[in-house]
C-alpha positions in Angstrom: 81.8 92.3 93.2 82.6 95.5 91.0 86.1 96.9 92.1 84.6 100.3 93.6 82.6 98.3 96.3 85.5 95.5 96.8 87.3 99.3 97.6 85.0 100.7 100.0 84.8 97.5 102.3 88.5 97.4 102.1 88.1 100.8 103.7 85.7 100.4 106.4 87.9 97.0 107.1 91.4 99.9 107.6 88.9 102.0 109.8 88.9 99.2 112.1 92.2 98.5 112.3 93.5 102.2 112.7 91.2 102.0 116.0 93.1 98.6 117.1 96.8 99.7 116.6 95.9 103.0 118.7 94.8 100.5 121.3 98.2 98.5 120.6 100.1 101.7 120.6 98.6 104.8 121.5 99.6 108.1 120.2 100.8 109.5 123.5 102.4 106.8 126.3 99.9 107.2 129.9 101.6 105.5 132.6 98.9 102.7 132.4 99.9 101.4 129.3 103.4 101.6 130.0 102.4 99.6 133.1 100.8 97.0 131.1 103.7 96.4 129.0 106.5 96.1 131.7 104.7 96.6 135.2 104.8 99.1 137.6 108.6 100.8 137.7 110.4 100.2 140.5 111.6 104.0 140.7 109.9 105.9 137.8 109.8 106.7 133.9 109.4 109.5 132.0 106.0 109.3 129.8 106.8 112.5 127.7 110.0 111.1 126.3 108.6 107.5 125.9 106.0 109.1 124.2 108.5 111.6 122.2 111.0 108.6 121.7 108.6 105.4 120.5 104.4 106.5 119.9 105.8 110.1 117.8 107.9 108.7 115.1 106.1 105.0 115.0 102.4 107.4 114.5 104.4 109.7 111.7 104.8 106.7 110.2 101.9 104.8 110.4 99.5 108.1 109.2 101.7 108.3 106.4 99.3 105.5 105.4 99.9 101.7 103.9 97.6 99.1 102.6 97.4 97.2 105.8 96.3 93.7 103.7 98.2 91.8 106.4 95.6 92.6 109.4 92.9 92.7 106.7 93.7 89.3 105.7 93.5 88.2 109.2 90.3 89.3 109.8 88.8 88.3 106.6 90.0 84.2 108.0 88.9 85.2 110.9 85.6 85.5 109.2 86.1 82.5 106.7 86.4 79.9 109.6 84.0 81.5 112.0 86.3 82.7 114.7 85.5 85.3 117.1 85.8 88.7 115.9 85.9 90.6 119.6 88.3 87.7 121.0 90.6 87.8 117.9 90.4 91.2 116.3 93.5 92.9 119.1 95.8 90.6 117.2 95.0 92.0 114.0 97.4 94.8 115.0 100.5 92.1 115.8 101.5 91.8 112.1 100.7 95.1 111.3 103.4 96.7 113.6 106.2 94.6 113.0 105.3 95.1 109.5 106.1 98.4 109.8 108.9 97.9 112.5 110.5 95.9 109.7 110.2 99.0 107.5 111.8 101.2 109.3 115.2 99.5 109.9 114.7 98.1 106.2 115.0 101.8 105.5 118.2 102.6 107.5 119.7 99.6 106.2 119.2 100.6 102.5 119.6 104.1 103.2 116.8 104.8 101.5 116.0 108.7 101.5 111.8 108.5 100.8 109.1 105.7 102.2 105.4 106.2 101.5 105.8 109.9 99.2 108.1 111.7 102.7 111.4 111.6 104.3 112.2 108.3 106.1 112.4 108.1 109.8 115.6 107.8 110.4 116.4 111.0 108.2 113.6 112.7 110.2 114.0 111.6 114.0 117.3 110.4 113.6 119.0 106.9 112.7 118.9 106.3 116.6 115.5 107.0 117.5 114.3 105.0 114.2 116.3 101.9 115.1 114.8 101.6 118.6 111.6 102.4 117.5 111.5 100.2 115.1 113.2 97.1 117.2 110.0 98.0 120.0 107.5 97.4 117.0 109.1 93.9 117.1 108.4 93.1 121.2 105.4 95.4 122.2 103.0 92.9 120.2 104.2 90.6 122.5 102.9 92.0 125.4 99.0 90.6 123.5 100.4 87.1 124.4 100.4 88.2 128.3 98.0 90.4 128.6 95.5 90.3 126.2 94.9 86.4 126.6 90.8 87.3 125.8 89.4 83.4 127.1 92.2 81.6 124.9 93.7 78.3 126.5 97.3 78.0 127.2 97.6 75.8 124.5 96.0 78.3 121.9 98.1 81.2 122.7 101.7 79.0 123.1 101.2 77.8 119.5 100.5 81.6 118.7 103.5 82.5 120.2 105.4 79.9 118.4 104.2 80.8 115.2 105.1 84.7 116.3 108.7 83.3 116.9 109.5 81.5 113.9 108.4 83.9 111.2 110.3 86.6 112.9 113.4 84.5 112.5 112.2 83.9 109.0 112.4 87.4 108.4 115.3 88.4 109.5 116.4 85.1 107.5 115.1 87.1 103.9 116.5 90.7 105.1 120.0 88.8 105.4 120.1 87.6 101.9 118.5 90.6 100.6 121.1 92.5 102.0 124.4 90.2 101.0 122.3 90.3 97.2 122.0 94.0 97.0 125.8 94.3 98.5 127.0 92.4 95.5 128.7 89.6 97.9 127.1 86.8 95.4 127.1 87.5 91.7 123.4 88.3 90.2 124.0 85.8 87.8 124.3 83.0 90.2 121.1 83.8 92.4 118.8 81.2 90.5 114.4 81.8 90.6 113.8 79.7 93.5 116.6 81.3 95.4 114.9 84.7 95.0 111.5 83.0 95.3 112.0 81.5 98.8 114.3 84.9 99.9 110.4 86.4 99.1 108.8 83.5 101.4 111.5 84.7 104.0 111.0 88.4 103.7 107.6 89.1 102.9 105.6 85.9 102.7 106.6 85.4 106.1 104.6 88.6 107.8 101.6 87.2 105.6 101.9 83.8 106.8 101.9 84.8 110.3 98.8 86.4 109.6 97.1 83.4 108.3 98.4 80.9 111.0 97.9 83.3 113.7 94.2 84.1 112.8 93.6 80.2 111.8 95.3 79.0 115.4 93.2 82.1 117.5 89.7 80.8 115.6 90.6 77.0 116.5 91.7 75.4 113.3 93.7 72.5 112.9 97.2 72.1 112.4 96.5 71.0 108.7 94.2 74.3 108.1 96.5 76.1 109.7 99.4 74.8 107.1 97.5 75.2 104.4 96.2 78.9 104.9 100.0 79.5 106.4 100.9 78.3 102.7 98.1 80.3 100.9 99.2 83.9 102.8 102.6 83.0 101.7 102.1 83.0 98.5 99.9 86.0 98.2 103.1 87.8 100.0 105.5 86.6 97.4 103.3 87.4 94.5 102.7 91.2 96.3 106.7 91.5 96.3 106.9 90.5 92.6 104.1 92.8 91.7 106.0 95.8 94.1 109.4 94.8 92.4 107.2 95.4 88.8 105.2 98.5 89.8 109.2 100.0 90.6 110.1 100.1 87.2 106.8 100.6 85.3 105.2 103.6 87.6 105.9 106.7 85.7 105.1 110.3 86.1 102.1 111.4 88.6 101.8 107.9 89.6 105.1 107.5 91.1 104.0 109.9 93.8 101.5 107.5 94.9 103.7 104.7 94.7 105.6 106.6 97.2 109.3 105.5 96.3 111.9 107.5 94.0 112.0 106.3 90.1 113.6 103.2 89.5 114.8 102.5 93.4 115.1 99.0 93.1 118.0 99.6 90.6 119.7 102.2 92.8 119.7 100.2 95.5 121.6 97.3 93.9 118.3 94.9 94.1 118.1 91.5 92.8 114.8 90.9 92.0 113.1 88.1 90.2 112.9 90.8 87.3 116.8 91.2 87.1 117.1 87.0 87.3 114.8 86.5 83.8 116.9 89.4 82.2 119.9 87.6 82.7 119.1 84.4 81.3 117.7 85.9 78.6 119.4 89.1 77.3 123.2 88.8 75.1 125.9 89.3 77.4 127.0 93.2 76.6 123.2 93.8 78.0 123.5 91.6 80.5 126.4 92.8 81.9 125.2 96.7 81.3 122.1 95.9 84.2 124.6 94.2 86.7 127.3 97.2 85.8 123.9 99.8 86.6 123.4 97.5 89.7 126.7 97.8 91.2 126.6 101.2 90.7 123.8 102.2 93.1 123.2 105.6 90.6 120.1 107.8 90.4 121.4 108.8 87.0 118.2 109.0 85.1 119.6 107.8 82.1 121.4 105.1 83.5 118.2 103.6 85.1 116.2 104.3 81.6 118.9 102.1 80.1 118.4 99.3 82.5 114.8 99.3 82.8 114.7 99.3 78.9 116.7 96.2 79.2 114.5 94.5 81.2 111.5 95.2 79.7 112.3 94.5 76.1 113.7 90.5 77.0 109.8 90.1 78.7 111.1 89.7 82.3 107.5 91.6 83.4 105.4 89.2 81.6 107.6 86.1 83.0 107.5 87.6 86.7 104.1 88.3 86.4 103.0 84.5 85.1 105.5 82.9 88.1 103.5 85.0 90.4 100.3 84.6 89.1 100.7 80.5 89.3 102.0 80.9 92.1 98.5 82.5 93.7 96.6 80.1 91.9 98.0 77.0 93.2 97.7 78.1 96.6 94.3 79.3 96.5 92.9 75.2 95.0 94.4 74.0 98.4 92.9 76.7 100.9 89.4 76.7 99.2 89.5 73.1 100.4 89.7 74.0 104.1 87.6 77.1 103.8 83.9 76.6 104.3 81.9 78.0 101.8 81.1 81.9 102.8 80.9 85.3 101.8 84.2 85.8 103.5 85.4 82.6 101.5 84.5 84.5 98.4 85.8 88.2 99.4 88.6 86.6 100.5 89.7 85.3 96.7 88.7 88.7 95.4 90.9 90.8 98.0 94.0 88.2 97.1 93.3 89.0 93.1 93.1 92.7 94.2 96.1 92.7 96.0 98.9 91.1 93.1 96.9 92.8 90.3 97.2 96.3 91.9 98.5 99.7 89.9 100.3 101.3 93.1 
């Protein structure tokens, strides 16, 4: 499929999901949806601030825009292993919003000043209106498990649930280490590939996984599908990281706008990413210890994060990212085509996964 037409179904696919996260979260609170989250009050609530408090900054950020590949994906195995489309498609937003919850307090914890080409929440509605809205995007997806059961058996929707539970652990799991890495609390030097590998499962593979097992569980698979396409989404999420950490450092000029993160952010924010890891092994020791001095020093000095970035490239950390990333992908995919009947989705499927870790922005 030529990429321009791989494009527009990608499209009409986000059309449908803007509709479902306005159903998950509309852009104004009514006092029927706040009923449906936490029944009736038992005195009474105050919809304009709810509204003013959770839906304005949440929809601020969510028209900003994003990719969503995580509820795309989950439709798309929806599709692959004939599930219901009108029974599943509510939970397509579940990932989508805590996605975006994780986002917004990733922001506040990195104090990171731009996310998707404006201001961040927290700098915009304040640190204390992002945090809460941002911890809601975590628990109103729950309220699908309860109220949005659509004809699924108990069983069905506990082993949802459980999958729900565990890989929001898991992500708080890779924020932690993120966080103690980018602190400087363990030495750059001594974080080794698979460290920072399975940090990415944690952190980002984990909202893809969820994706997988939750549409394989909702469209009746087995446990072993389920595992499998739990391992698959995984792997596209660490490979999407990789590609994100590369696309910091090589996006230049008019591009960086539509990358929608300042120049070289990863470096200013003290990151340790599998880009920094192959440098180190491989560049002489002044260099080395120039990127972990740069590093420490969380600077937006342009010159500073030219010098780095030079380092890096010129010691082939891209191309070594790239090929861990890219094996990575392909490895995964020779054990879901196995439980994936053969389909069109089957097929689109592979070509949004290729999409998504060979993207430009």
């Amino acid at each position: 499929m030529p990429r321009h037409d791989l494009e527009s179904f990608l499209e009409s696919r986000k059309e449908i999901i803007e509709l479902i996260l306005e159903k998950a979260l509309p852009r104004a609170m009514t006092e029927d949806y706040v009923n449906m989250l936490s029944g009736k009050p038992a005195y009474g609530y105050d919809t304009e601030s709810l509204t003013m408090g959770i839906s304005r900054p949440v929809w601020d950020f969510l028209s900003r825009g994003g990719k969503r590949w995580r509820p795309i994906l989950f439709t798309l195995i929806v599709d692959a292993l004939g599930g219901d489309r009108d029974r599943t498609r509510d939970y397509a937003a579940l990932v989508e919003l805590v996605h975006n919850g994780t986002i917004i307090i990733d922001d506040i914890e990195d104090g990171s000043e731009m996310r998707r080409g404006k201001e961040s929440l927290h700098t915009l509605f304040g640190v204390d209106t992002a945090i809460n809205a941002g911890n809601a995007l975590y628990f109103i997806p729950l309220a699908l498990f309860v109220n949005n059961k659509a004809g699924f058996s108990d069983d069905v929707l506990v082993r949802a649930y459980n999958i729900y539970s565990t890989e929001m652990i898991n992500v708080h799991l890779g924020q932690a280490l993120d966080i103690s890495w980018h602190r400087g609390e363990r030495s750059a030097d001594a974080i080794s590939e698979e460290q920072y590998i399975q940090m990415c499962a944690y952190k980002t593979g984990t909202l893809a996984r969820m994706s997988a097992k939750l549409a394989a569980v909702l469209s009746g698979a087995d446990d072993k599908t389920v595992n499998v396409l739990g391992r698959f989404a995984e792997s596209v999420g660490v490979a999407f990281q990789i590609q994100d950490d590369i696309l910091d450092i090589v996006t230049k000029g008019e591009d960086r706008e539509r990358f929608g993160k300042p120049y070289g952010n990863d470096i200013t924010e003290g990151k340790i990413t599998l880009l920094v890891i192959k440098t180190l092994q491989r560049a002489p020791p002044e260099e080395a210890q120039t990127l972990l001095d740069t590093l420490s020093q969380h600077t937006r000095e342009k010159e500073k994060l030219d010098a780095a970035i030079d380092i890096i490239e010129r010691h082939g950390a891209i191309e070594s990212a790239k090929e861990i990333a890219d094996a990575l992908v392909i490895s995964s995919w020779e054990e879901a085509r196995k439980v994936l009947p053969a389909c069109e989705a089957k097929d689109m499927l592979k070509l949004f996964v290729h999409y998504l870790v060979e993207r430009k922005e």
